[in-house]
C-alpha positions as CSV (number, residue, x, y, z in Angstrom):
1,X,-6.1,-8.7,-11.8
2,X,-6.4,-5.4,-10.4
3,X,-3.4,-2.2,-10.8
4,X,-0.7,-2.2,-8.2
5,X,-2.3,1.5,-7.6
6,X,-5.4,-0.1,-6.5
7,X,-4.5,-2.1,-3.7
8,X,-5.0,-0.7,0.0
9,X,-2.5,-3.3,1.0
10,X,0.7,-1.5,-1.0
11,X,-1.0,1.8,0.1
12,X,-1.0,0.7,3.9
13,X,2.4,-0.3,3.5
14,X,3.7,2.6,2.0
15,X,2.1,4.5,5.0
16,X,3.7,2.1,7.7
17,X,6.9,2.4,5.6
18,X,6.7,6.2,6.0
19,X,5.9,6.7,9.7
20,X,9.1,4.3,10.6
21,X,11.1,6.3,8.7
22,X,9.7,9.9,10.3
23,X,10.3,8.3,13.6
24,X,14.3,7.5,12.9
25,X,15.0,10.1,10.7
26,X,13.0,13.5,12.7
27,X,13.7,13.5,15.8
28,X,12.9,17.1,16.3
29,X,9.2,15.9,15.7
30,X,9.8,14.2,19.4
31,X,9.2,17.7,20.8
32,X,5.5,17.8,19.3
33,X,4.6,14.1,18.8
34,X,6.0,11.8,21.5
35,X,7.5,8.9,19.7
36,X,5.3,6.5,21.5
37,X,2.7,7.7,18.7
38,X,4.8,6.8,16.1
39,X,5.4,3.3,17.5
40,X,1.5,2.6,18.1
41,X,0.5,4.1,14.5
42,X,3.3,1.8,12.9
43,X,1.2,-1.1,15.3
44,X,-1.7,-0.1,14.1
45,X,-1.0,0.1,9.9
46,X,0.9,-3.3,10.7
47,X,-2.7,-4.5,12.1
48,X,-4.7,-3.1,9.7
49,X,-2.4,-4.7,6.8
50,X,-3.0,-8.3,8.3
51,X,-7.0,-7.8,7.9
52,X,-6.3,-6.1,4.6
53,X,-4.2,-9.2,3.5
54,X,-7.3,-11.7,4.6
55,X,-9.3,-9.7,3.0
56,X,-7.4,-9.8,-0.6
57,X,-9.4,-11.7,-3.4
58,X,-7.8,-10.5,-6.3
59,X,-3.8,-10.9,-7.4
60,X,-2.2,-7.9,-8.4
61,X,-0.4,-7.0,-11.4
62,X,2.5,-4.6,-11.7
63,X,1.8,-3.1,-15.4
64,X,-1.6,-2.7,-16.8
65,X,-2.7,-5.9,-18.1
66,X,-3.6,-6.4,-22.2
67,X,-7.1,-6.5,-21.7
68,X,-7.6,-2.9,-19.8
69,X,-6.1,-1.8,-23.2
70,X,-8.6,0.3,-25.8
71,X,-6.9,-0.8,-28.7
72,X,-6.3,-4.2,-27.3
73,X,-9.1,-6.9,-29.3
74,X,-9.8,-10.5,-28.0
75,X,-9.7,-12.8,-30.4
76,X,-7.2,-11.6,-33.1
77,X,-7.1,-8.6,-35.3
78,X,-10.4,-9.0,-36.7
């Protein structure tokens, strides 16, 4: 199992989830960026999530697992 930190599927999300909300909640930012951008970048992190997704091999954990540890020993406290 890998960190939550680690995965570029939370990290795309997070991203997607931050352009949909600059595109509701700014709408002085229509002046520079028109807010067709903001509806293709949201397509785009959408897009890139689905390959990230197929791409996945490895669960993730939210808390760092035992074994990543120092003071954590296998096999009892030999």
């Amino acid at each position: 199992m890998k960190p939550w930190y680690r995965s570029w599927t939370i990290w795309v999300n997070a991203l997607v989830l931050i352009c949909g909300a600059l595109a509701e909640t700014l709408p002085m930012l229509e002046s520079e960026i028109p807010r067709g951008a903001f509806v293709w970048l949201t397509f785009l992190l959408a897009m890139v999530n689905l390959l990230l997704r197929g791409k996945t091999t490895q669960p993730i954990c939210m808390r760092r697992s035992t074994a990543d540890r120092p003071y954590y020993r296998r096999g009892g406290d030999a």
